[in-house]
N, C-alpha and C positions, 0 to 999 in steps of 0.2 A: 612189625608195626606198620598201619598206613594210617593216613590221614584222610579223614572226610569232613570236609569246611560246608557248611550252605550254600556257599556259591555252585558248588559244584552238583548242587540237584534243585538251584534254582531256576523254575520257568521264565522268571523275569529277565536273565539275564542271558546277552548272548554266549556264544561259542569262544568268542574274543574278549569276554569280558572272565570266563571262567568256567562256564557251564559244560559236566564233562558227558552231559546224557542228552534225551533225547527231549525236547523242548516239552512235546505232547506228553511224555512219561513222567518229565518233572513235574514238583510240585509247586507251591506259589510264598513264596519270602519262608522256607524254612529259619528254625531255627537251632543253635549246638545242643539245647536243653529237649527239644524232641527229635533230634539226633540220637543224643543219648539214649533216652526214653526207648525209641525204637530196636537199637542196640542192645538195650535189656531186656525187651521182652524175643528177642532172637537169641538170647542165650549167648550173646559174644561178647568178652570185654571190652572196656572203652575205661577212657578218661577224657573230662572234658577240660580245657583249656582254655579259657575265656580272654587272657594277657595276651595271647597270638593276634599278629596281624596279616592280612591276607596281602603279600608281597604288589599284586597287581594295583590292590585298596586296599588303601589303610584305614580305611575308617569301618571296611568290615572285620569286626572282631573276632574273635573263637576260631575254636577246630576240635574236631573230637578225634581224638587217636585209638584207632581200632586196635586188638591182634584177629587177624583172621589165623591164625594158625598157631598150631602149642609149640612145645620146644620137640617136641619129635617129630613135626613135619603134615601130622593128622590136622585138618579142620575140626573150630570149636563149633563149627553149625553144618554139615550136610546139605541142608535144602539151601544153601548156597553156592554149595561146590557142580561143579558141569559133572555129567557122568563122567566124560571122557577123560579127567585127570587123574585119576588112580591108574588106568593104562598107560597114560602119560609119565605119570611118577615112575613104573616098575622098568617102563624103554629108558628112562632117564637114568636110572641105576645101571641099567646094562649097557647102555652104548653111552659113548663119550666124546658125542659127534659137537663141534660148535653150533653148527646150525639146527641141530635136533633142542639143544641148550637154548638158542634164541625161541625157536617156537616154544619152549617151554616157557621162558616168561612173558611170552604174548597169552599165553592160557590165566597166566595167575595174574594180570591185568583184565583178563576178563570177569576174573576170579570179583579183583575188588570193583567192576562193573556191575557184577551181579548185586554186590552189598547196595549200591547205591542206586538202583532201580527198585530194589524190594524195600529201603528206606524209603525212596519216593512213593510207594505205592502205601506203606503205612502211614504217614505224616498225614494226608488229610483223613484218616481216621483216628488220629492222636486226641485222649479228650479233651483237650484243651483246645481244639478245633471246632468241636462236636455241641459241646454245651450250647444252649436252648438259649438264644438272646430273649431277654424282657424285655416284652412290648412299651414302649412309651407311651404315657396316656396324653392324649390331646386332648382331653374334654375342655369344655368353656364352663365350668361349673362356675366361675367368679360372676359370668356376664360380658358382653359384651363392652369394650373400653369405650373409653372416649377419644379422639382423636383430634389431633389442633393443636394450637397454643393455650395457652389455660393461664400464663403472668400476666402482671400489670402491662397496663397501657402507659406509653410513655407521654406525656401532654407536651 
């Protein structure tokens, strides 16, 4: 299981404040409900958690709890996996080096990298984005007002 909170593919926010992507790639005040959203239409589970607070901010709420991966070790999405970790996985079974071990979890850090770059890049198409704001009407159909004071005079 990983966690993906807003903050961490927020535009708005810096590097220090939580933001674990690239400013230009992120997207603008996501939130855990098109989190989700996006998580299901990628075919991977989630749970969203709205009680969580984000330890840095408390007042930012949620987090959605991914699995990138089943109980056998396979990805539940593909097009988020890098090619190069399936070669990765079969060296990892065969050799039982530490630091072949360390580059391996720099890869499945890249792994939940990918999930939130291709989250970013879905959220400003989420429909909930999308929808067609209704023009305001500003007509003067009443007429034009009168402007002033308009009470009594005081003697």
């Amino acid at each position: 299981m990983s966690y993906t909170r807003p903050v961490y593919i927020n535009s708005k926010k810096t590097v220090a404040e939580g933001r674990r992507i690239s400013a230009t790639k992120a997207c603008e005040n996501p939130t855990c409900i098109e989190i989700g959203d996006c998580c299901s239409y990628l075919k991977i589970p989630f749970a969203i958690e709205l009680d969580k607070a984000y330890p840095r901010d408390f007042m930012q709420r949620g987090r959605v709890r991914v699995q990138l991966k089943r109980e056998d070790g396979s990805l539940w999405n593909s097009e988020i996996d890098s090619s190069k970790d399936h070669d990765i996985q079969s060296l990892l079974h065969s050799a039982l080096s530490y630091s072949l071990f360390m580059w391996y979890k720099n890869v499945i850090v890249l792994t939940r990298k990918q999930l939130m770059l291709r989250i970013a890049e879905l959220i400003p198409k989420h429909h909930g984005r999308t929808k067609k704001q209704e023009p305001v009407n500003t007509s003067t159909a009443a007429g034009p007002s009168k402007s002033g004071k308009g009470g009594r005079k005081k003697k």
